[in-house]
C-alpha positions, 0 to 999 in steps of 0.5 A: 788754376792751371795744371802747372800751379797745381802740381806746384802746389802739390809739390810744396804740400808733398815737400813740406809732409816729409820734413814735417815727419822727418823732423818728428821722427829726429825728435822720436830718436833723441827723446828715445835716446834721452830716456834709454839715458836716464833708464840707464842712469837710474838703473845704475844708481839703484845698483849703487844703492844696492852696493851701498846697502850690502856694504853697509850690512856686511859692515854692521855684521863685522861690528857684533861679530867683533864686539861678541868676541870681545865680550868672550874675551872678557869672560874670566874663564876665557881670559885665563885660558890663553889659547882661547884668548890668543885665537880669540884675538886672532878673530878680532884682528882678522875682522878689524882688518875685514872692517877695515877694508870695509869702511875704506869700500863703502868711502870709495862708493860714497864719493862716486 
């Protein structure tokens, strides 16, 4: 083998070392890029679950508290005290429009 086809040869293998490392080093980038894509998408899904699950807590809470009131209300002596009552309803009305806002919150999430 003359020293011409030699370096020929080395050339070729040199050539072919580097675009075999530059397209690996592509694919180590795009899957990089891939799983920063679905660590994020993950972590923005367990952050809407997370919203959901407080949502639903706060809506759960909204709910006794109401219907607490409501017992209240229906109890003789608070029913024929009409400030009581009147403010008794205030609080209901107050969590019904809270609930509302709520349940109006949690739909939007949902479809997203």
């Amino acid at each position: 083998m003359s020293g011409r086809s030699i370096l020929l040869a080395y050339s070729k293998l040199k050539w072919r070392t580097k675009n075999k490392s530059s397209l690996s080093s592509k694919a180590d980038v795009s899957s990089k890029e891939e799983y920063l894509k679905q660590k994020e998408k993950k972590a923005n899904e367990r952050k809407l679950q997370k919203m959901i699950s407080n949502l639903e807590e706060e809506i759960y809470s909204c709910e006794a508290a109401m219907q607490s009131l409501e017992e209240e209300l229906c109890k003789p002596d608070v029913f024929s005290d009409h400030e009581k009552a009147l403010e008794i309803t205030n609080q209901i009305a107050c969590l019904k429009e809270k609930l509302e806002q709520l349940y109006i919150e949690w739909e939007n999430i949902q479809s997203t």
